[in-house]
Residue, then its C-alpha position, 0 to 999 in steps of 0.5 A: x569521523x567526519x561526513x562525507x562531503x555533500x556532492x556539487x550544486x550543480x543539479x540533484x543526484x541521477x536517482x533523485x531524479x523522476x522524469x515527469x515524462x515517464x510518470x506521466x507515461x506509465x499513468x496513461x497506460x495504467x488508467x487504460x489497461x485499468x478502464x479496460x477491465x472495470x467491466x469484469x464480473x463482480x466479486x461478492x465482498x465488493x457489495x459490503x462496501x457499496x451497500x454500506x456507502x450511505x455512512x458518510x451522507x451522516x457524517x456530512x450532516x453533522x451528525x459524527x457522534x450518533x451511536x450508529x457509529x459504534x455498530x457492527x455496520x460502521x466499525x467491520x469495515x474500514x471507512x476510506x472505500x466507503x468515502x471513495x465509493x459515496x463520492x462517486x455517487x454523488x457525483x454521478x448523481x446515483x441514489x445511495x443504498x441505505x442501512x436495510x441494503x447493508x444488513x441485507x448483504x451480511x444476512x445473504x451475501x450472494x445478494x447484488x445492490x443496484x445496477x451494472x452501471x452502479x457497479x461501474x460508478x462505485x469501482x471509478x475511484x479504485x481504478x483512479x487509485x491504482x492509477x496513483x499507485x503505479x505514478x508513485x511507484x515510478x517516483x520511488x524507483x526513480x528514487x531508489x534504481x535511478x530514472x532509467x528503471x522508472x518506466x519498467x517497474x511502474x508498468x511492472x506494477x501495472x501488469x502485475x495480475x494482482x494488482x490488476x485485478x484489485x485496481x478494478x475492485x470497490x474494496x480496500x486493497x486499491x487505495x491501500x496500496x496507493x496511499x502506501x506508496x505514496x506514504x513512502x515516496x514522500x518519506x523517502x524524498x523527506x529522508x533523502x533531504x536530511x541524509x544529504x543536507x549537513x545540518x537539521x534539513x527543516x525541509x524535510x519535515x513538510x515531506x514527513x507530514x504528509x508521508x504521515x498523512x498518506x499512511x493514515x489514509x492507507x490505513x482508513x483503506x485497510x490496516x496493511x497500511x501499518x507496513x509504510x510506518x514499520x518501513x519508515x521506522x527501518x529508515x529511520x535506522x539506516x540513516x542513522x546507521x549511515x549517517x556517520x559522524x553525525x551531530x546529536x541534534x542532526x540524529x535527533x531531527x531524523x528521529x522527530x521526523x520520523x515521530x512526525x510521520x506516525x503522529x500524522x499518520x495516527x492523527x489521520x486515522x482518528x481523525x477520519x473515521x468517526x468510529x475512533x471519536x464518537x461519545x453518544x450520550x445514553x448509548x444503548x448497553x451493547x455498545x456502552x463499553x464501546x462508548x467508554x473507550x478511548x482512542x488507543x482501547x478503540x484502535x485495540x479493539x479493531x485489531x483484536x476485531x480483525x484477529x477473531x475475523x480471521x481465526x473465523x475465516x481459517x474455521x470456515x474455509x480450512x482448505x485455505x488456512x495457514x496454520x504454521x509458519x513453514x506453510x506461511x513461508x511456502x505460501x508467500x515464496x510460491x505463491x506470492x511470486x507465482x500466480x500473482x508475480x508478473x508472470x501469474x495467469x489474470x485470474x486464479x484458483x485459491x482451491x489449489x494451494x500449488x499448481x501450475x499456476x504458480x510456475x512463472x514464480x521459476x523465472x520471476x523469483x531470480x529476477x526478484x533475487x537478481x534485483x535485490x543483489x544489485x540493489x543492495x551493491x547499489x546502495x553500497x555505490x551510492x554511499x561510497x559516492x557520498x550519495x543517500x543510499x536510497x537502494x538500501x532503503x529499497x531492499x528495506x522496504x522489501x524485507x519488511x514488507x516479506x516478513x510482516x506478509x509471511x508471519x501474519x498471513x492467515x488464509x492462502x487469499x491472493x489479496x494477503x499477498x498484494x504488499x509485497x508486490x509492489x517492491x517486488x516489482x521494482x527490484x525485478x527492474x533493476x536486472x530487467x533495464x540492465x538486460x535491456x540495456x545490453x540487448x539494445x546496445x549488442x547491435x551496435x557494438x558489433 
């Protein structure tokens, strides 16, 4: 059965389409509700990373392959925040903390390195992120819904309580989500060049690249980076699933494109974090198993490393552990929609697994499920039209983001339920502008 025909030169489809205007829009608001907010009172995991932000001064010296690399210090957290947080002092000119700070905050963690306006320094390049993270968004809804729903789902995202609160924090989450989205704008602009083009859309690999790179960049932040990979790969699978009639070699394309983005992506991550690639000679013998390990042993060991942190976690905070996969569920559905939907109170209260903090989840998670119908009828229009059904890819990224969320979250925390909002919000777009577009147009109708 042959394609359907690509659709007329004369300008990209309407949900290829993103306005520079409501990008440029929702990022001005974005940065001033993040600024307003970058004074809050600090939280207690934020000084791990700042006192921890000296690593990078040794990587600059040229010294990436010292046995230091392979300490608890270097390799329990993720690099990515301490790269963000030592540049900002740089810049600013601020004194680093060194290795005796680090080990400080691990033997008495309510201690405080620096000052308010250190504090302040370090959570600039967070606040940044988060800013690139609601840009993206928009792009991607523009892709995905079309330009009108941009604006709404990039402010939905900003206002998100969650989101908000992590855009203001010196931790992982920020540039997590960021690079993410950024990762999945790029490989969805990549995807939709190959979908809409007749032969092996050489255009599109440049796109992948650096959808890879962005998701390598989410994973130095924090390993829910992963989520843009297993997104891409679906994809992957919804191309060629659509794309009917398709050559071998055109298939194949899309397969290498996708291979691509997780080479870029684990090309980055190796590449970026000294404790992947450090081989000290005459290691001291605790770390000399590590020293011995290659890349992919390293990588498993990080994972199982995070596997025994959060078996620890659920052991000392019980109250918060999800020991059962109904829990998880019942967890991600009430709470993830709840307190830290749009509708959620800016701060929340962990010890209370559900409360009336959670009762905006009656009307955003209908909004959620509402968007997500229109959506997938969305794509249906979009590929009948001859179109990419992006809207497809949308209700994609949502699934896999709910079920990785729901089979992997350990403790009832708010930042285990920060991937799915993202989604979530520009879903909860699609009935919003619809709803408004009605409102708006009711006057002059009558």
């Amino acid at each position: 059965m042959p394609e359907p025909a690509p659709k007329p030169p004369s300008g990209p489809p309407t949900s290829a389409r993103f306005p520079a205007l409501a990008v440029a829009v929702v990022a001005g608001v974005s940065a001033l509700v993040f600024a307003s907010e970058i004074r809050d009172e600090p939280f207690v995991d934020e000084y791990a990373y700042i006192t921890q932000s000296y690593q990078p001064d040794a990587l600059y010296a040229g010294m990436g392959n010292e046995a230091a690399w392979l300490d608890f210090l270097s390799f329990d957290l993720v690099p990515l925040p301490k790269y963000l947080i030592n540049a900002a002092f740089r810049v600013t000119g601020t004194p680093r903390p060194g290795p005796y700070d680090a080990a400080s905050w691990y033997r008495n963690t309510s201690s405080r390195w620096g000052t308010t306006r250190d504090l302040m320094i370090a959570r600039l390049p967070f606040a940044c992120c988060a800013v690139l993270g609601c840009a993206a968004i928009c792009g991607l809804a523009g892709l995905t819904a079309g330009p009108r729903v941009m604006v709404l789902a990039g402010f939905a995202l900003a206002m998100n309580p969650l989101f908000r609160l992590h855009a203001h924090r010196a931790m992982s989450e920020a540039p997590c989500e960021a690079f993410l989205i950024l990762a999945l704008l790029l490989g969805l602009m990549g995807w939709t060049r190959w979908w809409s083009s007749r032969g092996l859309a050489p255009a599109a690999l440049p796109l992948w690249f650096a959808s890879g790179c962005c998701a390598g960049l989410s994973m130095l932040a924090k390993f829910n980076g992963l989520l843009a990979l297993f997104t891409m790969a679906s994809w992957g699978v919804l191309g060629l699933a659509t794309a009917r009639g398709a050559s071998f070699a055109r298939r194949a394309s899309l397969v290498a494109g996708v291979g691509l983005a997780i080479v870029s992506a684990a090309g980055t991550f190796v590449l970026l974090n000294p404790f992947m690639t450090a081989h000290p000679v005459g290691t001291p013998e605790p770390m000399r198993s590590l020293a011995e390990m290659g890349a992919i042993s390293r990588f498993r060991f990080l994972i199982d490393q995070r596997r025994e942190s959060s078996a620890s976690q659920q052991r000392m905070f019980a109250h918060n552990a999800l020991l059962g996969p109904l829990e998880r569920a019942k967890v991600v559905a009430v709470q993830g929609l709840g307190r830290f939907g749009l509708l959620g109170p800016p701060k929340s209260d962990s010890t209370l697994r559900y409360d009336v903090q959670d009762l905006g989840a009656l009307l955003w998670m209908p909004l959620v499920l509402l968007g997500l119908v229109r959506a997938i009828l969305l794509g249906r229009r979009q590929r009948i039209a001859g179109e990419p059904p992006t809207a497809w890819a949308l209700v994609l990224w949502a699934a896999v983001s709910a079920a990785v969320v729901t089979l992997y979250i350990p403790m009832a925390w708010d930042r285990y339920l920060l991937p799915i909002q993202a989604p979530f919000a520009v879903l909860a777009a699609i009935p919003l502008r619809e709803a408004l577009g009605r409102l708006l147009l009711q006057p002059a109708e009558s």
